[in-house]
C-alpha positions as CSV (number, residue, x, y, z in Angstrom):
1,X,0.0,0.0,0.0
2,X,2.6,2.6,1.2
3,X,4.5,1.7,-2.5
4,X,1.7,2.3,-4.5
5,X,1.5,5.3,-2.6
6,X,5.2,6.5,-3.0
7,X,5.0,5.8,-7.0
8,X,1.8,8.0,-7.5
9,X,3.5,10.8,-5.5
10,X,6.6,10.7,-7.4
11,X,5.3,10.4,-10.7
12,X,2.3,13.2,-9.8
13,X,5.5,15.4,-9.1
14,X,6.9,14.6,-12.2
15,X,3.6,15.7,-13.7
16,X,3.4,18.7,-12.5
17,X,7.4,19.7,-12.9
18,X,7.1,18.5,-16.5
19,X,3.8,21.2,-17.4
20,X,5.0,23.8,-15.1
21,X,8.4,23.2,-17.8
22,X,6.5,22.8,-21.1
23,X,3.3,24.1,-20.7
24,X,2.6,28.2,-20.8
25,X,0.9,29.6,-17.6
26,X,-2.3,30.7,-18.1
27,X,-3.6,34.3,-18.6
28,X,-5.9,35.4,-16.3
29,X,-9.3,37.6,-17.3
30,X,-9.3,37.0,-21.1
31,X,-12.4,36.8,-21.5
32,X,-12.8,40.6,-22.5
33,X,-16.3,41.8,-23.1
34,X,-16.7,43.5,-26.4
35,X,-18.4,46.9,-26.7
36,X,-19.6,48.8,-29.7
37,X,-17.7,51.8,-30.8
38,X,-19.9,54.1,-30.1
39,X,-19.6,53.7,-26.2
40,X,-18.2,57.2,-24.8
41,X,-18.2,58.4,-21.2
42,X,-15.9,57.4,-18.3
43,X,-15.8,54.1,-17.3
44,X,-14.1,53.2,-13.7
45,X,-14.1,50.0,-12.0
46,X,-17.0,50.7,-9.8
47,X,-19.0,50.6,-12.8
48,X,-17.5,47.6,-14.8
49,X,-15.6,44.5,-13.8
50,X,-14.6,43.5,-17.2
51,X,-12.1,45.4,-19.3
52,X,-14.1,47.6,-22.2
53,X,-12.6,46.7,-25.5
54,X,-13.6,49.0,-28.7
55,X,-12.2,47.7,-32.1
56,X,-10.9,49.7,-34.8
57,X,-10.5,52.9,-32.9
58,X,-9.0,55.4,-35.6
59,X,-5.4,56.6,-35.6
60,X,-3.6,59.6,-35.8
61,X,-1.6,61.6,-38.9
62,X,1.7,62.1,-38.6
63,X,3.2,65.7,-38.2
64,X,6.4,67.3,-39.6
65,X,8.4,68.8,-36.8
66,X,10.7,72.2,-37.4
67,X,13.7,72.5,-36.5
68,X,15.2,75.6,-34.4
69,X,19.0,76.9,-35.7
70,X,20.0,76.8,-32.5
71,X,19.4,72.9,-32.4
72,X,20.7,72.0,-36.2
73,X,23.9,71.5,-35.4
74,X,23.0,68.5,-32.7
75,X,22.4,65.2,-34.2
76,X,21.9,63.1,-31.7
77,X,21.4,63.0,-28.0
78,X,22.0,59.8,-25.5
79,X,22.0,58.9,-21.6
80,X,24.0,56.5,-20.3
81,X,23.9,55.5,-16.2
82,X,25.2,52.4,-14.4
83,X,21.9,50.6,-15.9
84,X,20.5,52.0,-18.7
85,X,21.8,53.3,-22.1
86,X,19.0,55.7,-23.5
87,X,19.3,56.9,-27.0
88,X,16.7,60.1,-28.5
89,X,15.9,61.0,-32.1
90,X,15.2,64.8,-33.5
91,X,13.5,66.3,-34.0
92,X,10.8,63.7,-32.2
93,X,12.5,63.4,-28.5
94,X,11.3,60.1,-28.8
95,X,13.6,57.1,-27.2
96,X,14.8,55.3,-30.2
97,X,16.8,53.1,-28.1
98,X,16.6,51.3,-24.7
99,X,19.5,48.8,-23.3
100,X,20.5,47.1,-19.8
101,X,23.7,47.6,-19.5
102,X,23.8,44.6,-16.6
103,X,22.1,42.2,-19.2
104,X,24.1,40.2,-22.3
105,X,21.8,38.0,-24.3
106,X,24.4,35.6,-23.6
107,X,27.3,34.7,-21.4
108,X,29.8,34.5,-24.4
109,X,29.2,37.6,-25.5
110,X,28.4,40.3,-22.9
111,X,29.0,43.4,-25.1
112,X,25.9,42.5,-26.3
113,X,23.2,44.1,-24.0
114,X,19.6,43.7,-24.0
115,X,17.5,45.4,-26.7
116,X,14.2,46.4,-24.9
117,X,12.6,47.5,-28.2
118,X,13.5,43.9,-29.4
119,X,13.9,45.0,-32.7
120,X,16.9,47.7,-34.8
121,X,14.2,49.0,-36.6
122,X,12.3,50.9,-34.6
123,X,11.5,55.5,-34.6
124,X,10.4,55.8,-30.8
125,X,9.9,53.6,-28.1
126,X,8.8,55.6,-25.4
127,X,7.2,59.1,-27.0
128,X,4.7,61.8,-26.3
129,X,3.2,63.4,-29.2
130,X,0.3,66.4,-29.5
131,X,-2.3,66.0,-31.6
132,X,-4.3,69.0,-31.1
133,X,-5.4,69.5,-35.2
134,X,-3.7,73.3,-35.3
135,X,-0.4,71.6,-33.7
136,X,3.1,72.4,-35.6
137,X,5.3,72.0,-33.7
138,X,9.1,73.1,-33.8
139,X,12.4,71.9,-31.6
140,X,13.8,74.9,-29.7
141,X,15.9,73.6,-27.3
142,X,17.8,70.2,-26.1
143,X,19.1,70.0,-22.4
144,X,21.1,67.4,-20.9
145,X,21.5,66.5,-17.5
146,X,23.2,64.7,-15.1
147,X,19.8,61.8,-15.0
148,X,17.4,63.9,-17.2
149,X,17.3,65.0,-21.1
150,X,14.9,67.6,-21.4
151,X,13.5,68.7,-25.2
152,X,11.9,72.3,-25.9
153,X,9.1,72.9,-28.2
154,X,7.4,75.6,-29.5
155,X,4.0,74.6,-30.9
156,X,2.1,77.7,-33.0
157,X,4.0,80.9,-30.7
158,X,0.9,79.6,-28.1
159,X,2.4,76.8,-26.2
160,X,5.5,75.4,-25.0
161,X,6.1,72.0,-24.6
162,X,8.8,70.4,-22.7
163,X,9.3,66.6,-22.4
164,X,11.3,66.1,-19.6
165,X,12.9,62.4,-19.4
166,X,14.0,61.2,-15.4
167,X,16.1,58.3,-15.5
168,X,15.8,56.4,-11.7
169,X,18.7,54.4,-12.8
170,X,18.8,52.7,-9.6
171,X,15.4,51.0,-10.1
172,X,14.8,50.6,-14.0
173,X,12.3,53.5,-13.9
174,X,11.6,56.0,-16.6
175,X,9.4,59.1,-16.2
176,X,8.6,61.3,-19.0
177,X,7.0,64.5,-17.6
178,X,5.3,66.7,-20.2
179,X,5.1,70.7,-19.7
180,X,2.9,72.7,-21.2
181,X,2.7,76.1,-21.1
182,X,-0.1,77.9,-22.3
183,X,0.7,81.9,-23.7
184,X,-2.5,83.0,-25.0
185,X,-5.1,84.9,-22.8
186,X,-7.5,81.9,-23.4
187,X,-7.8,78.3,-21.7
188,X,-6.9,75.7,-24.1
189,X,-7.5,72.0,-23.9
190,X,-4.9,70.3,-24.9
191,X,-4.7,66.7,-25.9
192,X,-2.2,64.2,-27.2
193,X,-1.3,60.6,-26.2
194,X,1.9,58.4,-25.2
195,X,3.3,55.6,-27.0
196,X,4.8,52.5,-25.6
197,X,6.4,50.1,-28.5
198,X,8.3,47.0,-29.1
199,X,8.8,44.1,-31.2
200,X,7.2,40.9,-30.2
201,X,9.4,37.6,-31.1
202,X,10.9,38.0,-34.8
203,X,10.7,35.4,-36.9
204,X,14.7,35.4,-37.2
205,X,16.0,32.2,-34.9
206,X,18.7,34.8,-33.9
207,X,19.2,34.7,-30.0
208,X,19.8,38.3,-29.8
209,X,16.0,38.8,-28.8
210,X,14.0,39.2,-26.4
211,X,10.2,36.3,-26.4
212,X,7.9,39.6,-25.7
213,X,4.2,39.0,-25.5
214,X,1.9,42.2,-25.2
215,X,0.3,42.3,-21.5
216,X,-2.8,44.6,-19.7
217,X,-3.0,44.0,-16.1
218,X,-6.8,45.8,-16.2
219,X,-9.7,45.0,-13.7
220,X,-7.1,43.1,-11.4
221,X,-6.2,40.5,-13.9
222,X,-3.9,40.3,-16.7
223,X,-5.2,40.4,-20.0
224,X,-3.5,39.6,-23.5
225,X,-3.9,41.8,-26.3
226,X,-5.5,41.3,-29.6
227,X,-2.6,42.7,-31.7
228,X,-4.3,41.7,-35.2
229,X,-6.1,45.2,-35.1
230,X,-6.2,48.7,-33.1
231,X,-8.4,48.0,-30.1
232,X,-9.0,50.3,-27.1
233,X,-9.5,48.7,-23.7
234,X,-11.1,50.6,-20.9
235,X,-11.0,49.8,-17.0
236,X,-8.8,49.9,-14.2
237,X,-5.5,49.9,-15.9
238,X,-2.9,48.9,-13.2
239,X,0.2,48.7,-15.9
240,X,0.3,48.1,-19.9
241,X,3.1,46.6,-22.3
242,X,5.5,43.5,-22.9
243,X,6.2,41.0,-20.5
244,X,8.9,38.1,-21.1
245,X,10.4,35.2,-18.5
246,X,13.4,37.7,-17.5
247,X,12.6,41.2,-18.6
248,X,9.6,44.1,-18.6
249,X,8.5,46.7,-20.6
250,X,6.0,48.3,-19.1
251,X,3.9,52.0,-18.6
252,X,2.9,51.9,-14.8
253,X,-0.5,53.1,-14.3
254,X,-1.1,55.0,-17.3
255,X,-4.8,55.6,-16.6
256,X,-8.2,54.1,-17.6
257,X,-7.6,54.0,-21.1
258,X,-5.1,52.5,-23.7
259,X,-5.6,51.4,-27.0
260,X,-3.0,48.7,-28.6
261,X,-2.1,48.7,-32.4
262,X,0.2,46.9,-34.9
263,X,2.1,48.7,-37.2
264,X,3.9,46.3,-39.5
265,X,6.0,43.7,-36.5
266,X,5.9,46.7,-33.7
267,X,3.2,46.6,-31.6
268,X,1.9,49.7,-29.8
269,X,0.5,50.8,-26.7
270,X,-1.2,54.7,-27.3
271,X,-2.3,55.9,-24.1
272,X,-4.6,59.0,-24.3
273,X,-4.1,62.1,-22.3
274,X,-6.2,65.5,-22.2
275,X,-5.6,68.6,-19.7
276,X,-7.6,72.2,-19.2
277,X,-5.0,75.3,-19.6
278,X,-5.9,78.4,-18.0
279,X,-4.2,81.5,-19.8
280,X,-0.9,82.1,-18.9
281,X,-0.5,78.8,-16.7
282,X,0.9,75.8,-17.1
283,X,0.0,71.9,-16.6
284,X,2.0,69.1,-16.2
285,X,1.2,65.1,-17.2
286,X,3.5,62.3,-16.5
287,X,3.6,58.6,-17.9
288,X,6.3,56.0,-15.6
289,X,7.8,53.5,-17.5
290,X,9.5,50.0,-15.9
291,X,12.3,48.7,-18.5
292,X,14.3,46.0,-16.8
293,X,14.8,43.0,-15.2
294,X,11.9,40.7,-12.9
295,X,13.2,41.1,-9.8
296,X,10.9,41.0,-6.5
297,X,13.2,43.7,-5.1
298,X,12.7,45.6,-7.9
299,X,9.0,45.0,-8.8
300,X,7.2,45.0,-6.1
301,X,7.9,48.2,-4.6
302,X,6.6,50.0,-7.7
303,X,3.2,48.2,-6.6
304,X,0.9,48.3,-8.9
305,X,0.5,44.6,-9.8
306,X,4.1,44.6,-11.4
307,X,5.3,41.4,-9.3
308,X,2.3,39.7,-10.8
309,X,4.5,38.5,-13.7
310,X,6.4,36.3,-11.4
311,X,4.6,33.6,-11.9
312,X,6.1,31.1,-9.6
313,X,2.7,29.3,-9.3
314,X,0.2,27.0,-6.7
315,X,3.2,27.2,-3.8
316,X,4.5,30.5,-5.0
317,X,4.7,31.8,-1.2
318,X,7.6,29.1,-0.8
319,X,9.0,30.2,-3.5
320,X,9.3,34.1,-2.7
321,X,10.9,32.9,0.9
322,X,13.3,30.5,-0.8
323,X,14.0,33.2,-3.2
324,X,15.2,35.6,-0.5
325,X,17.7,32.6,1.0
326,X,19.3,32.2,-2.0
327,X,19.9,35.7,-2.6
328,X,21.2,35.9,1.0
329,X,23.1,32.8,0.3
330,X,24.3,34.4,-2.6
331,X,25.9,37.7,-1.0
332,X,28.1,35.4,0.9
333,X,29.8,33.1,-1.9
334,X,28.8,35.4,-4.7
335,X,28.1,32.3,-6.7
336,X,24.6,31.2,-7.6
337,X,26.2,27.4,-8.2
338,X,27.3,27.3,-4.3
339,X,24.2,29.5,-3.2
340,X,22.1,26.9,-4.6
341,X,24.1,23.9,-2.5
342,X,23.7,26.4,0.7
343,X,19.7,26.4,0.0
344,X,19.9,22.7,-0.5
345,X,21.3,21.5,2.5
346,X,19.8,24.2,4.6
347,X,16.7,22.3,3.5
348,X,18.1,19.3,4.5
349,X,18.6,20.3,7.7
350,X,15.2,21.6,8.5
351,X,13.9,18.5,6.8
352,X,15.8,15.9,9.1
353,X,13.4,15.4,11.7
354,X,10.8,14.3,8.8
355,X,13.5,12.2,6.9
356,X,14.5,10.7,9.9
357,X,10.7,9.9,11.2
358,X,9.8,8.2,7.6
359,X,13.0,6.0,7.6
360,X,12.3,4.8,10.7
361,X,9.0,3.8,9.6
362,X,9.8,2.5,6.8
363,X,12.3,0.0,8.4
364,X,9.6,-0.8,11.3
365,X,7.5,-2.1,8.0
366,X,10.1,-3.8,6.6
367,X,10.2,-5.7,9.7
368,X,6.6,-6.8,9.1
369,X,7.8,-7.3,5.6
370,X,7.6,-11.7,6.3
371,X,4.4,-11.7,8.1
372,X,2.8,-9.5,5.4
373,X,3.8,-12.0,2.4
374,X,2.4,-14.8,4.9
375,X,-0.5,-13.2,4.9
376,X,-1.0,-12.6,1.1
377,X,-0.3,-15.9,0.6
378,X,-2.6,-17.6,3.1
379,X,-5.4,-14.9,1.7
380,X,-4.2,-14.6,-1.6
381,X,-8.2,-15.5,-3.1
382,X,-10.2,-13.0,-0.7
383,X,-8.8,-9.7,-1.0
384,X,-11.2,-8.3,2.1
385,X,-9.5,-10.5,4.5
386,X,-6.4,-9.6,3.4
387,X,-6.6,-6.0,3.9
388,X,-8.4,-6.6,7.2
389,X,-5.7,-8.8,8.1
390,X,-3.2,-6.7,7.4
391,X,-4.4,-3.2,8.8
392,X,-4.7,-5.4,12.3
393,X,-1.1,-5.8,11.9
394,X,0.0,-2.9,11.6
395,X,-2.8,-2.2,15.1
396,X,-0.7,-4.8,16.7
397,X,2.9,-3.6,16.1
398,X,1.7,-0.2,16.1
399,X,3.0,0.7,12.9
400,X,1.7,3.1,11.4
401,X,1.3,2.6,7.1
402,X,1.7,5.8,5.8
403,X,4.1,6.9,8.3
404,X,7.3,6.4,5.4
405,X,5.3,8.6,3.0
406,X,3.7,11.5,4.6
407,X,6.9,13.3,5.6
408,X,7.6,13.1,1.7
409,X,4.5,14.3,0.8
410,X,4.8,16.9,3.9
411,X,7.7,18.7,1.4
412,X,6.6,18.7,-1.7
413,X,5.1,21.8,-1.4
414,X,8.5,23.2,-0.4
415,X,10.2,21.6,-3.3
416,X,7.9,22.6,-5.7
417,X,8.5,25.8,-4.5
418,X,11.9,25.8,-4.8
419,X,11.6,24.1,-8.5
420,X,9.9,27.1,-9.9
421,X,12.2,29.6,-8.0
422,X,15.0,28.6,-9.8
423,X,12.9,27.9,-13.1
424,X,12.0,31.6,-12.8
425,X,15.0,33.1,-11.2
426,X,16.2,35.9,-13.6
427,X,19.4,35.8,-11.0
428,X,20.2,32.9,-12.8
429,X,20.3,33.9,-16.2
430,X,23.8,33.6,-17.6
431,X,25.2,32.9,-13.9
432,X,28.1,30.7,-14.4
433,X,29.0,28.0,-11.8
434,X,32.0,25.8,-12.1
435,X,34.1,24.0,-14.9
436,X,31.7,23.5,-18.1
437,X,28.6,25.1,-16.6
438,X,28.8,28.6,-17.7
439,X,25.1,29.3,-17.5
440,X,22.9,27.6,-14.7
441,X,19.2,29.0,-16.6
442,X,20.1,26.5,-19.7
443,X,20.6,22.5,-20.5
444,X,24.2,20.9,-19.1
445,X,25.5,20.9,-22.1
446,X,27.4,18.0,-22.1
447,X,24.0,16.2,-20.1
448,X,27.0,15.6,-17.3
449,X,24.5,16.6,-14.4
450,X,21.1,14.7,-15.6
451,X,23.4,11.6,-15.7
452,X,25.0,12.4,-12.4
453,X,21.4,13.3,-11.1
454,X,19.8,9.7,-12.8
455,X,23.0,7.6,-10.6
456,X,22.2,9.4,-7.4
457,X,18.7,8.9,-7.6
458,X,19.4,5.0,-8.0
459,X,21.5,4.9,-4.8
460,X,19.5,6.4,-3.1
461,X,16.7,3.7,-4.2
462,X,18.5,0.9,-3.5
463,X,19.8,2.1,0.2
464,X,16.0,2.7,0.7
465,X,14.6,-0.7,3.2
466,X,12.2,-2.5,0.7
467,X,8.8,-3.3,1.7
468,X,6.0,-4.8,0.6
469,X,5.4,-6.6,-3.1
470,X,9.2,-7.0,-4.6
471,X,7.6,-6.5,-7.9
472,X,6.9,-2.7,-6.6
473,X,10.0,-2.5,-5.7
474,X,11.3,-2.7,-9.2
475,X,8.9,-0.3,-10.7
476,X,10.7,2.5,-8.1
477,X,13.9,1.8,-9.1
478,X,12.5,2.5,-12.8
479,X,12.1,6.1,-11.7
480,X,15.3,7.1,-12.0
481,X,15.8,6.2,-15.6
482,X,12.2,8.2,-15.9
483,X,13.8,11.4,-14.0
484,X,16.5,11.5,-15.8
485,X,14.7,11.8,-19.8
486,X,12.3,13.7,-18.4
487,X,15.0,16.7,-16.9
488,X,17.6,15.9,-19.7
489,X,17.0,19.4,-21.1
490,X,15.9,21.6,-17.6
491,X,18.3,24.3,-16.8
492,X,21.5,23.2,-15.0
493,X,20.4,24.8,-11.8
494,X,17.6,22.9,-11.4
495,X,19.5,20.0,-11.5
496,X,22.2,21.1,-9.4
497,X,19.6,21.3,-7.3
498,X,17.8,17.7,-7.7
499,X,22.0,15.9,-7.8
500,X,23.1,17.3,-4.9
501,X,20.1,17.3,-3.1
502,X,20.2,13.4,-4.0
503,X,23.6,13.5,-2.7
504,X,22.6,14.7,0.7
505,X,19.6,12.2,0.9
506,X,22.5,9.1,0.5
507,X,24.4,10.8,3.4
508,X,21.4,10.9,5.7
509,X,20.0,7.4,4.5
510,X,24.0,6.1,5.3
511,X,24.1,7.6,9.0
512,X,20.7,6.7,9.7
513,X,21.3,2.6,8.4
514,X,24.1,2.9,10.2
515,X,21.7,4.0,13.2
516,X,19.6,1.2,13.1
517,X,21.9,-1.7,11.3
């Protein structure tokens, strides 16, 4: 009984490591309700709990921008911090280009930073851009700063626009303020709107890219946009933009509306904005804009939602605590290949108690092991008896059946956990450890640790007391062999993880033979 019991919890774990691999995570609130175009007012939360989504919303002209003497002369302007390389165009002040300077597509290579806009080919990523009808606008002025680039324009001798770009280096955050300044002796409203773009996955194999996929966390739940035409979604817009395993792109609460469009492979996120200017005043709208890596430490105290994208799934409290250890872990040995041995056999630790409890069981019932198969045989044609039989057994020798497996099952959850932190991890990404593992969030390349992981799991099987139908017995020590196909191609620190943790388990079933030989 306890076998059968063992074998369904291993292979249910292997079940649910092998989807949470292979399988995409679900979106959450897709099903969007569809509303005719004609819909106008303001619609807040309190009033719908689906996101609004209007099709075909019409798009905006393009505008010629002048260019100031004063300004001919510069042809380009960039920021670069300890983070983040920022390039502009002009006359547009739009960010043309976007790059982590901490983050190499790969670890051979690490000249080669992170593209946020995923593509070469690309006029603005981050823009703001009137669109009042008289609007002509014309660059003035270009001022750099020590973590700002400010552009000056003058729009028809009645306004003056500054878009004021605020680099928090420290925490991967963007804010574009826009200033406008009315001159006339008459309020004006002034509208325009806010672009957000970026490449999803090209169709080049090229690893230099990033796997975007366009994300709205509206309404509380995350939402993926139809890119096949311009749509307009309405509701409480917590953040908008692309979202990949690793990195963000992302406008932080950019208010209750934003429509999403395709424009040959760059996709679009235009998010409206309309202000009242009294004569002679000025007014000020701002856009914040995430563009880095999915860190907890760096998501969630932005709040809105952002740490959402962490998926780390059913047991993902366990995974944000085990997360923290082996960051602590990791400020100590300042390797993620020994952090990840620290974790392991702090686990270990806690675990003994359990390990030690299920072992002991385990070899109470093998003790009962020759009674048991007297009993089968004596009851081998009424199955009833048998069970009876044996259940007033275990009574007698108090003994209790599942005693061997429930501490098992007891960690799972903590396993699991720990399974999809380092599946998820960006702190592993192109974090060498030792010898020929330069990059613990891919396959061993060489398949030296799923072998090494497939041996230790048969030790430790064949050191384990066996109980119960022989036959059984054989089908566990099949497991292995199954482990070790089904992780052949899981990143190397997932099965640093499973090998040494494998490791530890022989050391604790040695002493604790040795115990009770």
């Amino acid at each position: 009984m306890e076998k059968r019991i063992i074998i369904a919890s291993i292979l249910s774990v292997i079940l649910i490591l092998a989807w949470g691999y292979f399988m995409p995570h679900a979106e959450q609130n897709k099903a969007a309700i569809t509303k005719p175009a004609a819909t106008s007012g303001k619609i807040t939360q309190a009033q719908t709990k689906e996101p609004i989504v209007e099709k075909n919303a019409p798009s905006k002209s393009k505008k010629l921008i002048a260019v100031s003497k004063s300004v001919q002369s510069i042809k380009s302007v960039s920021y670069k911090g300890g983070k983040i390389y920022a390039m502009f165009n002009i006359p547009g002040g739009a960010v043309s280009k976007l790059n982590l300077l901490n983050y190499s597509y790969t670890e051979k290579n690490l000249e080669n930073k992170v593209n946020l806009a995923n593509t070469q080919k690309i006029a603005q990523i981050i823009n703001f851009i009137p669109q009042n009808a008289q609007s002509s606008l014309k660059l003035v002025n270009i001022k750099k700063e020590k973590d700002s680039v400010k552009f000056f324009y003058d729009i028809n001798n009645k306004i003056i626009l500054v878009k004021d770009y605020k680099f928090l280096n420290g925490k991967y955050l963007l804010t574009n303020d826009i200033s406008i300044k009315n001159l006339t002796n008459k309020p004006i409203v002034f509208k325009g709107h806010y672009v957000l773009s970026a490449a999803l996955k090209p169709v080049s194999k090229n690893l230099n890219y990033i796997n975007f996929s366009p994300i709205i966390y509206i309404n509380k739940g995350s939402v993926t946009p139809d890119t096949t035409q311009t749509t307009k979604y309405k509701g409480d817009i917590s953040f908008a933009g692309f979202n990949s395993k690793y990195f963000m792109l992302a406008a932080v609460s950019p208010g209750n509306t934003v429509s999403v469009k395709k424009t040959d492979k760059i996709i679009s996120f235009i998010i409206p904005k309309k202000v009242l200017i009294s004569p002679k005043k000025t007014a000020d709208i701002s856009l914040n804009v995430y563009g880095g890596p999915k860190k907890l430490s760096l998501l969630t105290p932005l709040g809105h939602s952002l740490n959402s994208t962490l998926d780390f799934g059913f047991f993902g409290f366990f995974s944000i605590i085990l997360l923290h250890i082996l960051e602590f872990f990791y400020g100590f040995v300042r390797n993620y290949g020994l952090a990840i041995i620290l974790l392991v056999l702090a686990i270990r630790i806690v675990f003994y108690p359990l390990t030690y409890t299920g072992f002991k069981s385990m070899k109470q019932m093998q003790k009962l092991t020759p009674k048991i198969n007297e009993l089968r045989e004596r009851y081998k044609d009424n199955k009833t008896e048998l069970n009876k039989k044996i259940m007033e057994l275990y009574k007698e020798s108090r003994v209790n059946p599942f005693g061997g497996c429930l501490p098992m099952i007891l960690q799972i959850p903590v396993f699991y956990g720990l399974y999809m932190t380092l599946l998820m991890a960006i702190q592993l990404r192109n974090a060498p450890f030792v010898f020929w593992i330069h990059n613990l969030s891919i396959q061993d390349p060489y398949y030296i640790l799923p072998v090494l992981m497939g041996l230790t799991m048969l030790i430790s099987q064949k050191m384990n007391p066996v109980i119960g139908d022989p036959a059984q017995a054989k089908i566990m020590l099949i497991l292995p062999i199954v482990f070790t196909f089904v992780f052949i191609h899981f990143p190397a620190g997932l099965l640093l993880y499973w090998t040494v943790n494998n490791i530890l388990t022989i050391a604790q079933q040695y002493i604790i033979n040795r115990k009770f030989a």
